[in-house]
C-alpha angles and dihedrals in degrees: 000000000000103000090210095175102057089055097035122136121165111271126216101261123251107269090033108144114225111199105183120192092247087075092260121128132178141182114223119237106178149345099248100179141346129207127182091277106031154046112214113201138192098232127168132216111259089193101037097016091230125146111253125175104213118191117224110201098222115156108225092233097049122084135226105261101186095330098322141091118266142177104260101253095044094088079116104063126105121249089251092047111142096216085064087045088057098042092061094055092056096044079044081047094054096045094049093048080050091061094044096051092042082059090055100042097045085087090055101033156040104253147167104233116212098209100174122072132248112306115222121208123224111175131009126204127204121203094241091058108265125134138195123193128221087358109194100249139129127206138176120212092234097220104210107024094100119133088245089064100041149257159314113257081234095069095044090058083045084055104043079065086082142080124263128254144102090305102049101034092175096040104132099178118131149164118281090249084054105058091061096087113160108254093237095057094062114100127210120223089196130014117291114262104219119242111233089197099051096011086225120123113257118204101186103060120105118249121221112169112185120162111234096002133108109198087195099199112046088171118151089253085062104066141078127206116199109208130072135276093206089065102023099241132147120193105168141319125244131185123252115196121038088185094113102035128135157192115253102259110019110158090229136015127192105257094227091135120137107269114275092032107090123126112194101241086072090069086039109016142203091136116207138174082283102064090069085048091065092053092054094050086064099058093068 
């Protein structure tokens, strides 16, 4: 189950027109997925009509102050306040250490690269007509998170809730009597991950195995399937925010991680494989 409400911001509505400084604008379709540190969004090309997926840093406990992202307690500031100021540099900081990190993982691992800098935004339009000028956001043009390439993990365990047929070719959803099946009958398409916090095997996590590297939030609004839900089909799983990863052995590591996904090294270090493995014991 996706628990939408602990990790709920308050997303840029659908018809929101996004004008960045580079000359780009977009009008934003849908909220496809959302992670401790991000909102992903459908958006479409107002100049070449093309599908684009932007990432807006948006910390989950933070809230939307005229357009932008804001510390909750902070409803009160001017527009020209410097603590917001300051608050859009970091949020520009973190994207621009994701891009660079996502440049050095993409040899170990499967992830989404963000090419394109930083997009500032220069003007937001909401679909009731209000606008705020230079809004203190950040957002990636996420390369590769197009429908047409697939989907959030988040929409696939939307789409398991429903039945299956022609139409849902993933819907999982079944009658009470049907969920009790024997342990032994259940067959494993690949081999089972163990579990550190139950030591059982656990065939539906997701398994990201990058040398040297930490990912550090393996949640469900973090990664990335390639494939399509119209014809059932998985191709591969990248992942799709580089914002908590680590090196093997650091002694601490910012517990930033989705709730519910936090394994106890991240408050003590040192971080091992393991503490990936508790993540993904989270995800089943």
């Amino acid at each position: 189950m996706i628990r939408w409400k602990k990790m709920r911001r308050e997303p840029l509505p659908n018809e929101t027109i996004l004008s960045f400084l580079n000359g780009e604008e977009f009008v934003l379709q849908d909220l496809l997925a959302e992670n401790k540190n991000a909102l992903f969004y459908a958006v479409r090309s107002q100049t070449t009509g093309q599908a684009v997926v932007l990432k807006e840093f948006f910390n989950s406990h933070w809230v939307r102050l005229r357009g932008a992202p804001a510390l909750k307690g902070w409803e009160q500031e001017p527009p020209d306040s410097r603590k917001l100021s300051r608050t859009y540099l970091w949020l520009r900081r973190q994207a621009e250490q994701e891009q660079r990190m996502n440049q050095e993982l993409c040899g170990s691992v499967r992830c989404v690269i963000p090419e394109k800098p930083v997009l500032p935004a220069g003007t937001l339009v909401l679909p009731d007509g209000t606008e705020w000028q230079w809004p203190y956001c950040a957002f990636l043009e996420m390369d590769g998170m197009t429908a047409a390439q697939g989907f959030p993990l988040q929409a696939l365990m939307r789409e398991c809730t429903n039945s299956n047929g022609p139409a849902h070719p993933f819907g999982n959803l079944r009658q009470q009597e049907e969920c009790f099946v024997p342990e032994e009958t259940v067959r494993y398409r690949q081999p089972p991950l163990p579990c550190r916090s139950s030591g059982t095997p656990c065939w539906r996590c997701v398994r990201c195995t990058v040398r040297g590297w930490i990912m550090g939030d393996l949640s469900s609004g973090n990664l990335f399937v390639e494939g399509s839900l119209a014809e059932g089909r998985i191709q591969g799983v990248s992942f799709a925010d580089a914002s908590t990863v680590r090196k093997i052995g650091e002694n601490e590591m910012p517990a930033t991680a989705a709730p519910g996904f936090h394994a106890p090294e991240l408050f003590s270090g040192p971080v091992t494989e393991k503490t990936d493995i508790f993540r993904r014991a989270g995800c089943c």
